[in-house]
N, C-alpha and C positions, 0 to 999 in steps of 0.2 A: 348229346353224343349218341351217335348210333353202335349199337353194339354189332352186329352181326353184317358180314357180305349181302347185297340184295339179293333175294332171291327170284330169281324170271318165275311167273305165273307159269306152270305147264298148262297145257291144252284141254285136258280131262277136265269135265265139266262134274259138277259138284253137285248130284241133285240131292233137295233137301226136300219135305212135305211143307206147305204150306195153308195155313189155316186162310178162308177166302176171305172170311168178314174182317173186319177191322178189330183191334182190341182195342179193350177202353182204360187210358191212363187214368181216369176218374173216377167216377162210379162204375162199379159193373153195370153192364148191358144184361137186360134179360135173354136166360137161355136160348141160344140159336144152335139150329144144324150146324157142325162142324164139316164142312166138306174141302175135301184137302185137294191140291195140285201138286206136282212135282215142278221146284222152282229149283236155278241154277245162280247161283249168288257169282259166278261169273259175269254172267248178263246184266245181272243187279249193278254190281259192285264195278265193271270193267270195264271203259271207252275203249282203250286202247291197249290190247292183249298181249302184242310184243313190247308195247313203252311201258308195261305197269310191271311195278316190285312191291315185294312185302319187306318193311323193315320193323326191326325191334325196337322201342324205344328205351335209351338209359339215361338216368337221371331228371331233375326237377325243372330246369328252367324253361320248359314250357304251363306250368301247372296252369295258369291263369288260362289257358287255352283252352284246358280240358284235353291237356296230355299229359299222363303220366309213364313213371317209371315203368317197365313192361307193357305197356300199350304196343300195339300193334296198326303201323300206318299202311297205308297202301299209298303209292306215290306214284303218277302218272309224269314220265319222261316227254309224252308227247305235249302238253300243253306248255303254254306260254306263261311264265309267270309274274302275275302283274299284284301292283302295290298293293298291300294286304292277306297277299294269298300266303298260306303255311307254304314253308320250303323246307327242302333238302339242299347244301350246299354242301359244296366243299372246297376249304379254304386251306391250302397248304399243305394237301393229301388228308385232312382230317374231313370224318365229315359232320353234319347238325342238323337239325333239324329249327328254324328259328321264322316268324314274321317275316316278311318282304317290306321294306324299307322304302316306295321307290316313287319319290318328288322331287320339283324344282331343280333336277340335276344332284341331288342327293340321294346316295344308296348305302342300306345299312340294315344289318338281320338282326332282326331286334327281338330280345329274350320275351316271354312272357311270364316275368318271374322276378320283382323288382331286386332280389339278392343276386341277380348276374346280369351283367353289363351286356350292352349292345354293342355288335361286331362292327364295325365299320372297315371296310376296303383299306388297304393301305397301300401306297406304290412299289411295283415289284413284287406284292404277293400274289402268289396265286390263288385263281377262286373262281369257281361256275356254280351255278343254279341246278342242279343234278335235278329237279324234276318238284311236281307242286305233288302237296299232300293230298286227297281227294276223300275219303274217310280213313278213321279212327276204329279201331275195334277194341274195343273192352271185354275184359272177364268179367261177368258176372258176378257179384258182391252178398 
């Protein structure tokens, strides 16, 4: 479940310093110059400027995704979303965030979380694909 309204990306670019060299998730690299750029994690982060939202995430049934509780998605309206890809839906004015379900004429948002069940369409509900997930941001631990 999403907690909060999408929020539209404003326009303001977002510059940040960016280290050039690569870090090393392994061993440390011997000392290098550190020489910085101004980067805009819009550019990074945003195909599609008027289709992309930020949402909040609440509760557990994507854990297995590597989404949790308070994560933070960015969710692209403009793409298509095809079998596999993280979604936003919204089924009956509610909305979630869940796997794309989508074979052999079967469609179904499926948990990543085996303690909650996979949603499957029903007749006469209503329900859209409100846009695919595209990264995740994390608080630092």
């Amino acid at each position: 479940m999403i907690t909060n309204k999408p929020i539209h990306i404003l326009n303001n670019p977002m510059l940040m310093n960016e280290v050039i060299n690569k870090t090393q998730a392994g061993f440390p690299s011997p000392a290098q110059e550190h020489i910085t750029n101004r980067i805009d994690l819009n550019e990074i982060l945003i195909k599609h400027p008027v289709a992309t939202f930020f949402l909040t995430v609440k509760g557990y049934s994507m854990e297995n995704a590597g989404i949790s509780d308070g994560d933070h998605l960015i969710v692209d309206r403009a793409l298509t979303a095809n079998h596999n890809n993280i979604v936003i839906a919204e089924i009956d004015g509610e909305i979630t965030v869940k796997r794309l379900y989508k074979r052999n004429g079967i469609i179904k948002l499926k948990a990543e979380n085996i303690t909650y069940p996979d949603i499957v369409p029903q007749a006469g509900q209503l329900w859209s694909i409100w846009g695919v997930v595209t990264y995740i941001i994390k608080a630092a631990q």
